[in-house]
PDB file of N, CA, C and O in Angstrom:
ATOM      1  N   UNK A   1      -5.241 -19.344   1.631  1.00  0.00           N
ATOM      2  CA  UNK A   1      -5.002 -17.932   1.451  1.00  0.00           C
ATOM      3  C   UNK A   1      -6.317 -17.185   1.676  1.00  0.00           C
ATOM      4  O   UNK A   1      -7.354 -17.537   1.113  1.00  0.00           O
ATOM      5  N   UNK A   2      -6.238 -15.968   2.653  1.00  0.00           N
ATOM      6  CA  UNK A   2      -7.684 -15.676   2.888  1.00  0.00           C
ATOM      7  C   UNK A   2      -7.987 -14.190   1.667  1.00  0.00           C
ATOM      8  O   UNK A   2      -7.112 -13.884   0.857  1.00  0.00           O
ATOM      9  N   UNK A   3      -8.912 -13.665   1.723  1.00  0.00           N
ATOM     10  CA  UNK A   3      -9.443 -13.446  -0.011  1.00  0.00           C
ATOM     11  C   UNK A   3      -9.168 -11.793   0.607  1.00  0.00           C
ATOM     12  O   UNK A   3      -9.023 -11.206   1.679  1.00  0.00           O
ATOM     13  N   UNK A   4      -9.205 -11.553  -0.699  1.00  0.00           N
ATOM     14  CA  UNK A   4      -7.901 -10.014  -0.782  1.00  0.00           C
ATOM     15  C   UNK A   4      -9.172  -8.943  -0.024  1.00  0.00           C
ATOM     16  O   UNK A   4     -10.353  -9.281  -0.104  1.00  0.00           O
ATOM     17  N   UNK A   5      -8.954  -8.252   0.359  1.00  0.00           N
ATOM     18  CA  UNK A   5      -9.896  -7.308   1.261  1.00  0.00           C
ATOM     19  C   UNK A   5     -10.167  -6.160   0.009  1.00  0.00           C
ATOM     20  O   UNK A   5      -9.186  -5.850  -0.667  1.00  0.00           O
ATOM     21  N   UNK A   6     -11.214  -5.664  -0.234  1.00  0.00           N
ATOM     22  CA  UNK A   6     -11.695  -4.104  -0.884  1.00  0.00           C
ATOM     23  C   UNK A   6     -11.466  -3.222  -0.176  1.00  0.00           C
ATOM     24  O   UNK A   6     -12.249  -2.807   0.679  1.00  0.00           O
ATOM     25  N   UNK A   7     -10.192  -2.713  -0.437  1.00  0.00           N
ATOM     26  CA  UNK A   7     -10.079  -1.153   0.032  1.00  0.00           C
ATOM     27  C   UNK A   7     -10.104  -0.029  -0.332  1.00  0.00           C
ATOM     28  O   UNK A   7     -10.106  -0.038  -1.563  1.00  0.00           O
ATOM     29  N   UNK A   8     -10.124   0.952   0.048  1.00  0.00           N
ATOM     30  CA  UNK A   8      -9.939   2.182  -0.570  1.00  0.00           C
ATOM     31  C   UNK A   8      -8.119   2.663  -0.777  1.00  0.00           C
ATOM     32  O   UNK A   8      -7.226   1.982  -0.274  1.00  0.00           O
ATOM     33  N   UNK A   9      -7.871   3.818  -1.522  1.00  0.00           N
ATOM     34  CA  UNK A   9      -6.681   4.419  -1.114  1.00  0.00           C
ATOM     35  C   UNK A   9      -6.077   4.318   0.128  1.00  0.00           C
ATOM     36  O   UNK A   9      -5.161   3.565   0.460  1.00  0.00           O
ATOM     37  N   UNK A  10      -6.847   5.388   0.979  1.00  0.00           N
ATOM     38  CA  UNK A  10      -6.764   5.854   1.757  1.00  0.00           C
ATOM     39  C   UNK A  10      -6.763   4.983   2.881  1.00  0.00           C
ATOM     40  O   UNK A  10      -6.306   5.403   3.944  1.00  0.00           O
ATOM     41  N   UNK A  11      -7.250   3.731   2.788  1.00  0.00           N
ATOM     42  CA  UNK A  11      -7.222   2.662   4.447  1.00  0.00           C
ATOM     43  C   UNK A  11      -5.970   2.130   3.586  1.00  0.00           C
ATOM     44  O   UNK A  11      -5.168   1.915   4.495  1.00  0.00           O
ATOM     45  N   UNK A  12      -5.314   1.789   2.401  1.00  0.00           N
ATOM     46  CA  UNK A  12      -4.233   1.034   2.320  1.00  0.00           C
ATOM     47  C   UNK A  12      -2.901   1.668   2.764  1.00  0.00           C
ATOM     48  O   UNK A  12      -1.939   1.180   3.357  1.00  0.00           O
ATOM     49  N   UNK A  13      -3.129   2.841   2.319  1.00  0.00           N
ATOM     50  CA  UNK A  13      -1.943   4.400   2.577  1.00  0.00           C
ATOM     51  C   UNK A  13      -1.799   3.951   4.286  1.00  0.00           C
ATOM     52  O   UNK A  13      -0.703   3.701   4.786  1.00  0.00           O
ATOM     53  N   UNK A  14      -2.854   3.911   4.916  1.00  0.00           N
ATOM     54  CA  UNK A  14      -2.837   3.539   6.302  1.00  0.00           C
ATOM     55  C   UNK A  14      -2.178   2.323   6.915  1.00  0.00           C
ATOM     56  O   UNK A  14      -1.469   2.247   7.919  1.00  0.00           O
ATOM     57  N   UNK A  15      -2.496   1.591   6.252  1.00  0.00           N
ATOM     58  CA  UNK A  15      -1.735   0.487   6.897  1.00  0.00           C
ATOM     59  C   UNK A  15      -0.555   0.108   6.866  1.00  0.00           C
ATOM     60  O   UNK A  15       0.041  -0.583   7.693  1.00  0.00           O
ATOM     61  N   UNK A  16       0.021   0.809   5.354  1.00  0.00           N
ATOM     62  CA  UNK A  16       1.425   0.798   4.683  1.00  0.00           C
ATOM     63  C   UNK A  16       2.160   1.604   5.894  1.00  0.00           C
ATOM     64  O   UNK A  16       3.292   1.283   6.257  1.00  0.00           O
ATOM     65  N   UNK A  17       1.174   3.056   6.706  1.00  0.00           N
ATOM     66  CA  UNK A  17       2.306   4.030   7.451  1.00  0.00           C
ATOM     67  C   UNK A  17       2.552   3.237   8.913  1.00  0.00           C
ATOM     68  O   UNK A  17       3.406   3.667   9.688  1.00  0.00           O
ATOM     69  N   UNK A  18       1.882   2.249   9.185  1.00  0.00           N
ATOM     70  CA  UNK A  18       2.250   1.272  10.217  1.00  0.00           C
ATOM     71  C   UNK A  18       3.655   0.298   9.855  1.00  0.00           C
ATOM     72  O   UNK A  18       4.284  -0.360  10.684  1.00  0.00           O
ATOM     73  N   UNK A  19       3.895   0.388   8.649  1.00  0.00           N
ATOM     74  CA  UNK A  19       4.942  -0.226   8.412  1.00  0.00           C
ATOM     75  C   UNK A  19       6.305   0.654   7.999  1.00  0.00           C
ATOM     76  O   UNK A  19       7.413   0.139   7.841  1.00  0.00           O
ATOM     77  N   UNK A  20       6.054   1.873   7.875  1.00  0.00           N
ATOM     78  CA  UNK A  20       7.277   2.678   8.172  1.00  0.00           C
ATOM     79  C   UNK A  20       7.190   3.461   7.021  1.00  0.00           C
ATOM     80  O   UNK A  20       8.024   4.337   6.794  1.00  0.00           O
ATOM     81  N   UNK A  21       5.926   3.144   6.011  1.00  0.00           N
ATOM     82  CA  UNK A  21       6.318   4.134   4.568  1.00  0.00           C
ATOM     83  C   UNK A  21       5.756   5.532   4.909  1.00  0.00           C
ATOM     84  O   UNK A  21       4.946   5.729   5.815  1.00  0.00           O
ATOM     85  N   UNK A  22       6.266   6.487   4.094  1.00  0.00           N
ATOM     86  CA  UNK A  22       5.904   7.848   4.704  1.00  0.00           C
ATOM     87  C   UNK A  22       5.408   8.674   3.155  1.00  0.00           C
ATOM     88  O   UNK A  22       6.219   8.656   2.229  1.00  0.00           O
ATOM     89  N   UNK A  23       4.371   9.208   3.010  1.00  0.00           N
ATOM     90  CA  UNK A  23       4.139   9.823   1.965  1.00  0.00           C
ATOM     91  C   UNK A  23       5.529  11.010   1.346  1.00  0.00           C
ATOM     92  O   UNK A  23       5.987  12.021   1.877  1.00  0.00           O
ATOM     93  N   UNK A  24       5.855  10.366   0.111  1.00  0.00           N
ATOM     94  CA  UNK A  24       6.799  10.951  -0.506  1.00  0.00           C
ATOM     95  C   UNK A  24       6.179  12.208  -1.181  1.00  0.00           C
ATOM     96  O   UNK A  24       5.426  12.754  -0.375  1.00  0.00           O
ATOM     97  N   UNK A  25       6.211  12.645  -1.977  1.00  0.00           N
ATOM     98  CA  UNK A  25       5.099  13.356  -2.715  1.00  0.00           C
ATOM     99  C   UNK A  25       4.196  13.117  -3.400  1.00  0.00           C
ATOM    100  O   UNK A  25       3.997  11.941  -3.096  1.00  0.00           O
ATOM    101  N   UNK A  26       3.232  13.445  -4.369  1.00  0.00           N
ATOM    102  CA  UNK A  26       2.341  13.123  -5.448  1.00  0.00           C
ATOM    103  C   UNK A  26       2.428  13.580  -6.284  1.00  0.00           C
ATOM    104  O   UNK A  26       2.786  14.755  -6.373  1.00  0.00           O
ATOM    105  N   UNK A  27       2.113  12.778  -7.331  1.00  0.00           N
ATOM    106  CA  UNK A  27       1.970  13.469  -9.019  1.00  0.00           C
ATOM    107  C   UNK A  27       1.197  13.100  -8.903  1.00  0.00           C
ATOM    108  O   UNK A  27       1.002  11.989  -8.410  1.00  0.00           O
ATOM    109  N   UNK A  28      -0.069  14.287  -9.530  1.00  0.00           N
ATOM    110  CA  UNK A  28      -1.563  14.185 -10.276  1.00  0.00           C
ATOM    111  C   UNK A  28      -2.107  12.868  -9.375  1.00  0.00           C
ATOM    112  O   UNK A  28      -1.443  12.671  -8.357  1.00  0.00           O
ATOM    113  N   UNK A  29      -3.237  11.932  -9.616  1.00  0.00           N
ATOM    114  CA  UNK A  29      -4.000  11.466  -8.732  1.00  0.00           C
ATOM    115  C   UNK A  29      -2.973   9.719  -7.863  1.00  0.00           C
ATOM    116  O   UNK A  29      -3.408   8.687  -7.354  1.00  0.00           O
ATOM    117  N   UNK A  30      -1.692  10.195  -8.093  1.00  0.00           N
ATOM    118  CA  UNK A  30      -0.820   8.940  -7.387  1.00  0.00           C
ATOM    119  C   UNK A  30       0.532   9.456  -6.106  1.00  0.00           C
ATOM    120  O   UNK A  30       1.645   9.979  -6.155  1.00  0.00           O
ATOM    121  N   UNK A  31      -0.279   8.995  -5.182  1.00  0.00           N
ATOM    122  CA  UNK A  31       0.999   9.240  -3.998  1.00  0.00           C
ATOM    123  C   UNK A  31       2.340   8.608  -3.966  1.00  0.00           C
ATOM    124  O   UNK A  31       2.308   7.419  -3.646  1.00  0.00           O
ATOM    125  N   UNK A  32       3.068   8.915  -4.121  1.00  0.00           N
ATOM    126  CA  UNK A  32       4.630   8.314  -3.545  1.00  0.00           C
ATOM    127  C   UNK A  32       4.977   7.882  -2.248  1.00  0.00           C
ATOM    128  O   UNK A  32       5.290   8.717  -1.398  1.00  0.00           O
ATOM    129  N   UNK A  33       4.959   6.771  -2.015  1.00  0.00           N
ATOM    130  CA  UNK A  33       5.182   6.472  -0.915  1.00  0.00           C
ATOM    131  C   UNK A  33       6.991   5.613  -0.481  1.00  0.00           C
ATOM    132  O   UNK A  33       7.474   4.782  -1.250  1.00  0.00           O
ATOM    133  N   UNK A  34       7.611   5.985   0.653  1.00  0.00           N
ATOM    134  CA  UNK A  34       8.928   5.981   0.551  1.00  0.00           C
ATOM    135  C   UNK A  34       8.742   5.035   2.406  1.00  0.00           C
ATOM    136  O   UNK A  34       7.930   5.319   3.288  1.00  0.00           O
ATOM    137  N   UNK A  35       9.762   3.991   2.423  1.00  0.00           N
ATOM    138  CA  UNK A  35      10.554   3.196   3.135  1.00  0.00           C
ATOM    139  C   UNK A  35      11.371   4.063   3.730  1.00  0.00           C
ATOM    140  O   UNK A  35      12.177   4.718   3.070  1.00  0.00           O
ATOM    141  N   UNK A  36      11.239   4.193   5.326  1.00  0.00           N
ATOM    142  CA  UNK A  36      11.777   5.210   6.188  1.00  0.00           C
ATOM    143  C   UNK A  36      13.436   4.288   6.461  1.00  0.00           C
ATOM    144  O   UNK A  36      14.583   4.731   6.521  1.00  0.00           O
ATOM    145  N   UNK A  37      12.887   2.848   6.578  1.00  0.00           N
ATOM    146  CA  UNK A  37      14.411   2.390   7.262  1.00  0.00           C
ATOM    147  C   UNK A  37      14.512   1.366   5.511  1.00  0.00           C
ATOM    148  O   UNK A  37      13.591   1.128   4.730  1.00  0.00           O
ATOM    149  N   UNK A  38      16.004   0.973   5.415  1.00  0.00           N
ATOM    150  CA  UNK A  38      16.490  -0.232   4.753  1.00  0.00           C
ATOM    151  C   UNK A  38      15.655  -0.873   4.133  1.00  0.00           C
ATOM    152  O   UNK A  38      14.617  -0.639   4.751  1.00  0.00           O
ATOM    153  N   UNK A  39      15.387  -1.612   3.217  1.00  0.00           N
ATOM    154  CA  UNK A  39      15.758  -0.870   1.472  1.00  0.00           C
ATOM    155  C   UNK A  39      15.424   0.087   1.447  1.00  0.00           C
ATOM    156  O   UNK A  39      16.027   0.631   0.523  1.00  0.00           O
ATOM    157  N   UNK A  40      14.519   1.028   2.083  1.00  0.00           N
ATOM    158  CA  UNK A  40      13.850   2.110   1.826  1.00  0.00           C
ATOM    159  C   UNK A  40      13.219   2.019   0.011  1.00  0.00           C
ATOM    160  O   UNK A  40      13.721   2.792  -0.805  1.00  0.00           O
ATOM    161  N   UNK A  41      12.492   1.358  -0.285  1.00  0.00           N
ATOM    162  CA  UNK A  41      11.396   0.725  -1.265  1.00  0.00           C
ATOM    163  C   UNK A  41      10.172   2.125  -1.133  1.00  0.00           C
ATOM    164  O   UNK A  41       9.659   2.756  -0.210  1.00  0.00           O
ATOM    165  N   UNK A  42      10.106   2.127  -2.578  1.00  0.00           N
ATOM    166  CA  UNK A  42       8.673   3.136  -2.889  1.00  0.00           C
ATOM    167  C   UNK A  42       7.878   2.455  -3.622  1.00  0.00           C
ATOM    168  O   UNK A  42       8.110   1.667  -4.538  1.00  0.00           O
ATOM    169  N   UNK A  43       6.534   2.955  -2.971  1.00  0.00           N
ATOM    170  CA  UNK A  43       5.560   2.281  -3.700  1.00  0.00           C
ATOM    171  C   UNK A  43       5.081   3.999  -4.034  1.00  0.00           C
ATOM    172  O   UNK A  43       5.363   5.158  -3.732  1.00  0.00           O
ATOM    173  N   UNK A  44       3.890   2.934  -5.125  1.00  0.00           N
ATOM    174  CA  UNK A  44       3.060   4.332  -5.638  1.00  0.00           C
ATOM    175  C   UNK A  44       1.370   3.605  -5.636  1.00  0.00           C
ATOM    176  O   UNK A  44       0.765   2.578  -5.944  1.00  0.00           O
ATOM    177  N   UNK A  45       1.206   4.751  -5.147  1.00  0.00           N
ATOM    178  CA  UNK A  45      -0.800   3.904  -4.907  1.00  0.00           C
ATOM    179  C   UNK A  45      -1.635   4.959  -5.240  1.00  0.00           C
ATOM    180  O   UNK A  45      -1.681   6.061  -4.695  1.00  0.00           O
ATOM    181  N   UNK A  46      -2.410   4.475  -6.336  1.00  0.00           N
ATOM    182  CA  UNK A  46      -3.283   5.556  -6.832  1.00  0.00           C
ATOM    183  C   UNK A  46      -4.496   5.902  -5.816  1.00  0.00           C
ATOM    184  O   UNK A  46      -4.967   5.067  -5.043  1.00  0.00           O
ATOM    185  N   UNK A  47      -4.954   7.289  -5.920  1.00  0.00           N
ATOM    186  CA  UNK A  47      -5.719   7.660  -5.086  1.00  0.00           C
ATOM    187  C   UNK A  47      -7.209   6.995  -5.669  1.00  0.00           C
ATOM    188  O   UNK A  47      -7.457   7.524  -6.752  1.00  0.00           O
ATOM    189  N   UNK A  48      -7.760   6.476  -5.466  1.00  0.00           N
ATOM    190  CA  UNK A  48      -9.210   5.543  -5.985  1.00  0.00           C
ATOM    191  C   UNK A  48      -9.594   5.415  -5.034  1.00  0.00           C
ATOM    192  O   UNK A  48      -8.963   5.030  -4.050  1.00  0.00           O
ATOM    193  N   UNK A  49     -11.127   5.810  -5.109  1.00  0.00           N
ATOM    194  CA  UNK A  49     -11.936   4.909  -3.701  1.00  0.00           C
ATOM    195  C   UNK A  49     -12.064   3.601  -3.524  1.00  0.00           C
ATOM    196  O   UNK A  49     -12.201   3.176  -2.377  1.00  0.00           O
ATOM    197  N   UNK A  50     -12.046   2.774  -4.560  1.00  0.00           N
ATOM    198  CA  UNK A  50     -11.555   1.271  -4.302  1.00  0.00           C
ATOM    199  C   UNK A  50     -10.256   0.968  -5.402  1.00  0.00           C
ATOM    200  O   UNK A  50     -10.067   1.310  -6.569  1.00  0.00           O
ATOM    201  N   UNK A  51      -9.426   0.111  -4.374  1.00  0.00           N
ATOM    202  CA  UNK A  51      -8.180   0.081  -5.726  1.00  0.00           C
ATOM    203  C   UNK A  51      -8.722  -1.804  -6.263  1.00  0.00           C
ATOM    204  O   UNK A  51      -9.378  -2.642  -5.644  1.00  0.00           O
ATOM    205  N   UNK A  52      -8.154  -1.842  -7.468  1.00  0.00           N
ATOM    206  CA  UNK A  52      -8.466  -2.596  -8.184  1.00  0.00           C
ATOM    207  C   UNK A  52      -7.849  -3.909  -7.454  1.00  0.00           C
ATOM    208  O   UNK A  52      -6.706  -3.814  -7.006  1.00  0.00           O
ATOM    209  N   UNK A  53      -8.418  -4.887  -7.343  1.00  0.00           N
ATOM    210  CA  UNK A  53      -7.139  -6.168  -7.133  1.00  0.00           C
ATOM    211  C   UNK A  53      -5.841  -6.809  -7.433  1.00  0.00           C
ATOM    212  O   UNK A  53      -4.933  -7.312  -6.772  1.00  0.00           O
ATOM    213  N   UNK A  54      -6.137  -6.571  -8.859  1.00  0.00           N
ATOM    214  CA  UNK A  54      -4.362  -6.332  -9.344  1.00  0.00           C
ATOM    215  C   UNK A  54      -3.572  -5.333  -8.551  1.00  0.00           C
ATOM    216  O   UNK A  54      -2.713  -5.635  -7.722  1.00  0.00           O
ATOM    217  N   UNK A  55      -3.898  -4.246  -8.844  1.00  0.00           N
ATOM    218  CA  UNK A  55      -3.021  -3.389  -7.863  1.00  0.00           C
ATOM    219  C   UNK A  55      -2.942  -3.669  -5.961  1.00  0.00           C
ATOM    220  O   UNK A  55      -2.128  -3.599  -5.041  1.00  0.00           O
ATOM    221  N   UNK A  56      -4.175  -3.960  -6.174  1.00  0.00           N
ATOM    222  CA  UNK A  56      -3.934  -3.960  -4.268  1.00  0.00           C
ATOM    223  C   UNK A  56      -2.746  -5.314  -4.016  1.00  0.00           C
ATOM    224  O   UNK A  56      -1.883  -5.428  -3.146  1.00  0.00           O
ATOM    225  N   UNK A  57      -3.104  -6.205  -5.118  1.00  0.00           N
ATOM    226  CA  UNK A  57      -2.147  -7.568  -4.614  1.00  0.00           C
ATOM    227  C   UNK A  57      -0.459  -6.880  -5.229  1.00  0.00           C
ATOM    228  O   UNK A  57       0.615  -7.080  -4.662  1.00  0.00           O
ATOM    229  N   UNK A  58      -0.620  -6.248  -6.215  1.00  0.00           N
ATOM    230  CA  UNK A  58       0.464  -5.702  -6.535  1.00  0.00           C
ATOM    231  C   UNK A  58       1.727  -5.131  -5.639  1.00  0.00           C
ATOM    232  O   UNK A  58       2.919  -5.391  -5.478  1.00  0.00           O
ATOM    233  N   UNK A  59       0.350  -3.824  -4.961  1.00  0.00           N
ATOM    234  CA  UNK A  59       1.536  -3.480  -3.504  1.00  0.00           C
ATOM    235  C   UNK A  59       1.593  -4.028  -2.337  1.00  0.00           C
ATOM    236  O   UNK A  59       2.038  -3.474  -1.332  1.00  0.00           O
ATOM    237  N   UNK A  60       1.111  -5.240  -2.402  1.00  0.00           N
ATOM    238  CA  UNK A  60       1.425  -5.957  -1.114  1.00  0.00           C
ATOM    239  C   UNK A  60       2.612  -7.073  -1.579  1.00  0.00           C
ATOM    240  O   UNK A  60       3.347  -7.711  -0.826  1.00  0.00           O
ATOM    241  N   UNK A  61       2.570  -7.102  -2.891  1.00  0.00           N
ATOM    242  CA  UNK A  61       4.165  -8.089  -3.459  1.00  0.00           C
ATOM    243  C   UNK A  61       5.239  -6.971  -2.907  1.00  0.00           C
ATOM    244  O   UNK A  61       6.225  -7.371  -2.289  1.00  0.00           O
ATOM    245  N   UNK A  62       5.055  -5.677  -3.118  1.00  0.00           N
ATOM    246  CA  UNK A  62       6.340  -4.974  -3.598  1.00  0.00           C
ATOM    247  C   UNK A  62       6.582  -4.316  -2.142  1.00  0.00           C
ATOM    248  O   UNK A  62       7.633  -3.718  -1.910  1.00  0.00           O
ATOM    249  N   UNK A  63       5.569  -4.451  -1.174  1.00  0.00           N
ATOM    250  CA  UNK A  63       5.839  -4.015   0.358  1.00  0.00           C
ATOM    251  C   UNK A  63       6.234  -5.175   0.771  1.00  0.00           C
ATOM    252  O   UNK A  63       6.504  -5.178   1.972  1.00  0.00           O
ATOM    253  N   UNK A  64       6.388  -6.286   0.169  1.00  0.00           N
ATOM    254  CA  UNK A  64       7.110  -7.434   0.753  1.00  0.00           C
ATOM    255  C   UNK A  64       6.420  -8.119   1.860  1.00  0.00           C
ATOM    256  O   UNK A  64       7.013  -8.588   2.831  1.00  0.00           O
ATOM    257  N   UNK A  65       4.852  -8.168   1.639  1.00  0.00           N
ATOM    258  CA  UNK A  65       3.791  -8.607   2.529  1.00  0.00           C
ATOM    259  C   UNK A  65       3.094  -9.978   1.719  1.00  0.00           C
ATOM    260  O   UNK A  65       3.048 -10.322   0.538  1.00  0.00           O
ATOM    261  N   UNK A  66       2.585 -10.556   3.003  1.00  0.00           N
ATOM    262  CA  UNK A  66       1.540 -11.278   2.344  1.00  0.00           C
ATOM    263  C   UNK A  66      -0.074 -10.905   2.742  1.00  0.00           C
ATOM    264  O   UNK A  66      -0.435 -10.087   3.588  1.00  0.00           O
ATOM    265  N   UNK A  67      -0.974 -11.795   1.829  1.00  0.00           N
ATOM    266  CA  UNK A  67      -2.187 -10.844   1.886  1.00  0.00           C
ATOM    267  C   UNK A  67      -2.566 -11.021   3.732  1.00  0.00           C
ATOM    268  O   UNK A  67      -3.057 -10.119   4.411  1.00  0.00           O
ATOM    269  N   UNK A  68      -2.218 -12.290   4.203  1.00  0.00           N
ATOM    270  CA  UNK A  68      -2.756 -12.159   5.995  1.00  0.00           C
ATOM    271  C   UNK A  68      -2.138 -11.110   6.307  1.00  0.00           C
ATOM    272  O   UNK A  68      -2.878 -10.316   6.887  1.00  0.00           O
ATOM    273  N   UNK A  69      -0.950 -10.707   6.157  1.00  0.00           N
ATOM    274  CA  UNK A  69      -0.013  -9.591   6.782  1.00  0.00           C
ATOM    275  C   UNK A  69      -0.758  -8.186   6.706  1.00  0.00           C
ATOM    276  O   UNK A  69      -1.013  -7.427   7.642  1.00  0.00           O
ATOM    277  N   UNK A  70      -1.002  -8.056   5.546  1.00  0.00           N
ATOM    278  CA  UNK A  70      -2.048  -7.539   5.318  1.00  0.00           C
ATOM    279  C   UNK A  70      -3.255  -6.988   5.588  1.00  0.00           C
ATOM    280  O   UNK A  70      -3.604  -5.814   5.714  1.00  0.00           O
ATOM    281  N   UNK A  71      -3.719  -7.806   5.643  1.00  0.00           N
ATOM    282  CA  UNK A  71      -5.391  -7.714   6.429  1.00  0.00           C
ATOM    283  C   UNK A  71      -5.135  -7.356   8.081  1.00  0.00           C
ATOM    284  O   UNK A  71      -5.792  -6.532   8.717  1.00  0.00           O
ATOM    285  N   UNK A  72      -4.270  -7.996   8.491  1.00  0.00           N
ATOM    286  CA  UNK A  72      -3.892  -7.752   9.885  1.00  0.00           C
ATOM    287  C   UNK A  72      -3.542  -6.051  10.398  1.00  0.00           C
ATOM    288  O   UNK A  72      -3.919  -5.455  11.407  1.00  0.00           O
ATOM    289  N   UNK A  73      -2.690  -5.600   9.275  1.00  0.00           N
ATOM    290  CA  UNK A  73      -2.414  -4.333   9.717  1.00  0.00           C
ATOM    291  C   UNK A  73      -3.527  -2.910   9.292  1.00  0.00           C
ATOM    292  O   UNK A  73      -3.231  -1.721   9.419  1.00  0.00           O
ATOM    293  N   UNK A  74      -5.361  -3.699   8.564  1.00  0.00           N
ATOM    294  CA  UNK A  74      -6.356  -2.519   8.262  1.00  0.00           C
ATOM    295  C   UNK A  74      -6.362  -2.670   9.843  1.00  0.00           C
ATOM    296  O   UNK A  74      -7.064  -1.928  10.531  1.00  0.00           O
TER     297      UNK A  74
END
């Protein structure tokens, strides 16, 4: 398993919109992010200049990725 990348918000928000999620709205410092086609799945990713590892591995469980999948689409 290759080792979880340090990102910011903002490059993960990015790589997620290569996969079809589209900024839903925001509450206070967390974006909504929404699944354009089937399940259509929301994530929510806090705006942080680096997100924590729990969370980064978090939304890559719940985008239904793995961490190569991942890294592939910064």
């Amino acid at each position: 398993m290759p080792k979880l990348p340090v990102v910011s918000s903002q490059e993960a928000v990015r790589a997620l919109r290569r996969l079809g999620y589209l900024p839903d709205h925001q509450t206070g410092s967390h974006l909504i992010l929404r699944q354009q086609d089937p399940p259509h799945r929301r994530l929510t990713v806090p705006r942080h200049r680096e997100l924590a590892k729990g969370t980064l591995r978090a939304l890559i469980r719940q985008a239904g990725l793995t961490v190569e999948e991942f890294v592939r689409l910064l």
